[in-house]
C-alpha positions in Angstrom: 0.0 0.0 0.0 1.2 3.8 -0.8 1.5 5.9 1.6 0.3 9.9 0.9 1.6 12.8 2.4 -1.5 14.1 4.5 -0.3 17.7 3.3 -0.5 17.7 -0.3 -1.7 14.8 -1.5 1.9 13.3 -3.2 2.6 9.2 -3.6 5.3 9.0 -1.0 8.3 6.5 -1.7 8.4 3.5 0.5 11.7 5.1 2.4 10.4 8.7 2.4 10.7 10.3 5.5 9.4 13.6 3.9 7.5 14.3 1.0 9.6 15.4 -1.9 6.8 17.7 -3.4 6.2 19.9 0.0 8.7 18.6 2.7 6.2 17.3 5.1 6.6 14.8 7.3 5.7 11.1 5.9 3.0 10.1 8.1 4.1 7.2 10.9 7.3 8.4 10.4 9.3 6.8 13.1 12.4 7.8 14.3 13.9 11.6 16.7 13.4 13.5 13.5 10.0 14.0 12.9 8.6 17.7 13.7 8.0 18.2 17.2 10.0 15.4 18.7 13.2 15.4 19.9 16.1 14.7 17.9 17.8 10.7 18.7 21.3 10.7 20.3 22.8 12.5 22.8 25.2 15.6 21.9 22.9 16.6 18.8 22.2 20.6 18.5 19.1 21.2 20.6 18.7 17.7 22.5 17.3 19.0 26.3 20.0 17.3 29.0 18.4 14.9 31.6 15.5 14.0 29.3 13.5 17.4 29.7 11.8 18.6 26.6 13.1 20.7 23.9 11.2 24.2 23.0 13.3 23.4 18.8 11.6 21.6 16.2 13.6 19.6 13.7 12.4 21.6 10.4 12.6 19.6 7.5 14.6 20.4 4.5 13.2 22.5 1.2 13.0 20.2 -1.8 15.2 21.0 -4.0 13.1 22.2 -6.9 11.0 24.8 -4.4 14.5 26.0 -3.4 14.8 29.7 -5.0 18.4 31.7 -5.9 17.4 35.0 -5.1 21.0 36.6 -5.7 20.3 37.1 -9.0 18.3 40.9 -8.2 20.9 42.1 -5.8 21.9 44.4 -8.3 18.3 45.7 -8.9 18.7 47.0 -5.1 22.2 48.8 -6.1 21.8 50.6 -9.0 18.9 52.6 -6.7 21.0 52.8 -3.9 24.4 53.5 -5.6 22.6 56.6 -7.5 20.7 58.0 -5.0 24.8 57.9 -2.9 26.0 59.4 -5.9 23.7 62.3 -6.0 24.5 63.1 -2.6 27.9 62.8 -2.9 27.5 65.5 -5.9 25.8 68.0 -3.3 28.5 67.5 -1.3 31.2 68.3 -3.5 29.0 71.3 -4.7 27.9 72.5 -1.2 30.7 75.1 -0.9 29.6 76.6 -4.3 26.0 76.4 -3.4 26.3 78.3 0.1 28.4 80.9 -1.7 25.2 82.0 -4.2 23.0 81.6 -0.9 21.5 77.8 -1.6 23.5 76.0 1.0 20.3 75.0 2.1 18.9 73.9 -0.8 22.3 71.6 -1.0 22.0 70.2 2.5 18.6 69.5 1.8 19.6 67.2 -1.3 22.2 65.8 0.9 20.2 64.6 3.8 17.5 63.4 1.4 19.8 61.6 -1.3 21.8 59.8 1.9 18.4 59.3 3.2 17.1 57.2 0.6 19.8 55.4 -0.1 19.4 54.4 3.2 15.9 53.7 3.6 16.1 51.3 0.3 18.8 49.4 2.1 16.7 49.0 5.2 13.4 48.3 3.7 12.7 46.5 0.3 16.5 45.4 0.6 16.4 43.5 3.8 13.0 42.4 3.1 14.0 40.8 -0.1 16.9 39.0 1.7 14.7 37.9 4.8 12.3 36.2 2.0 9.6 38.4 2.9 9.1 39.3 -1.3 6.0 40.8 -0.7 6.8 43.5 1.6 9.9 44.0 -0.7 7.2 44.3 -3.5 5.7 46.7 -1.4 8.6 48.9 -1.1 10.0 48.9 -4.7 6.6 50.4 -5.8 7.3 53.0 -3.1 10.3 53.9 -4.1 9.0 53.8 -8.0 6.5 56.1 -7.2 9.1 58.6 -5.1 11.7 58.0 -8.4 8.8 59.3 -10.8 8.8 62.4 -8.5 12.5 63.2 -8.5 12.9 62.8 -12.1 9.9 65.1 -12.7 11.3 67.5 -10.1 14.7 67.2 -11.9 12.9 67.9 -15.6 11.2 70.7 -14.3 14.8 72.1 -12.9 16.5 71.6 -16.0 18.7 68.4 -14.4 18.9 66.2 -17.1 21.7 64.4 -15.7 20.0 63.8 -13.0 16.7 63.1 -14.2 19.0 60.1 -16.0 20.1 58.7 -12.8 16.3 59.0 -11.5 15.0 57.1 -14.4 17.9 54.2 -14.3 16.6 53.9 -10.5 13.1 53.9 -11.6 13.6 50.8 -13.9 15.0 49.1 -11.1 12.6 49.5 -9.1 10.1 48.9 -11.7 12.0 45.2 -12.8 12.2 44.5 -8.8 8.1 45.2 -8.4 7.8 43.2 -11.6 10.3 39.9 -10.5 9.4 39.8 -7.3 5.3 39.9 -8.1 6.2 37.2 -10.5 8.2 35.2 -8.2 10.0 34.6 -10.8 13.3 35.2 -9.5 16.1 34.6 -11.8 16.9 37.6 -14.1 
């Protein structure tokens, strides 16, 4: 008689100890490694001393074919980053120029917000993307798209073209991340 995984539905092999297509437990699994028993044999990672009971779960593996490379759109997250550090590395450099026609403010502004934002992509879609949490990195790709489409508008409308450049290049990033990582789709 077959046995089915009581999670999705797969023939399991005779041997299986977890179903290859979800990475459940095979039921009647015997054995320390089933999820939510203890692991066998003393000295293993996690086995409670004196026979007490262990707050870790053995979690089983990810299958092979649901396993996903997601290094592929780390560069999706620098371009963004990398011009938005650019730009306020630019005010920098201009900020003694700037303060001598009277706009050191305006300068200082574009510093703080270019440094800003550079940051804030690194701490929010970034991290999320690496954590696995795609759709709260989704979530903040279309928030920085959206903030993108302003800046290069602001930049048209100052006669920036350079700039507006940049801005676009980190709008099609952002636009290929909220695109990939809808899609789950995540090689490039």
């Amino acid at each position: 008689m077959a046995n089915f995984c009581v999670k999705c539905g797969n023939a399991l092999p005779p041997d299986a100890r977890f179903c290859p297509g979800c990475g459940a437990p095979a039921p009647g699994v015997s054995g320390g490694n089933q999820m939510g028993s203890p692991p066998d044999g003393p000295g293993v990672a996690g086995s409670p001393a004196g026979g007490q009971s262990s707050p870790f779960q053995q979690v089983p593996p990810i299958p092979p074919h649901q396993q996903v490379s997601t290094q592929s759109l780390d560069i999706f997250f620098y371009v963004p980053i990398g011009v938005c550090v650019f730009l306020g590395l630019v005010s920098v450099m201009f900020m003694g120029t700037l303060m001598k026609y009277g706009k050191g403010g305006a300068a200082l502004f574009f510093i703080l917000l270019d440094f800003g934002l550079a940051a804030l992509i690194w701490k929010w879609p970034y991290q999320q993307y690496k954590r696995g949490n795609l759709k709260e990195a989704r979530k903040g790709a279309m928030v920085f798209a959206g903030l993108s489409v302003l800046l290069t508008i602001f930049a048209i409308g100052t006669g920036q073209m350079f700039t507006a450049l940049l801005d676009l290049a980190a709008l099609g990033s952002f636009l290929y991340l909220f695109y990939k990582l809808g899609n789950n789709s995540l090689s490039v």
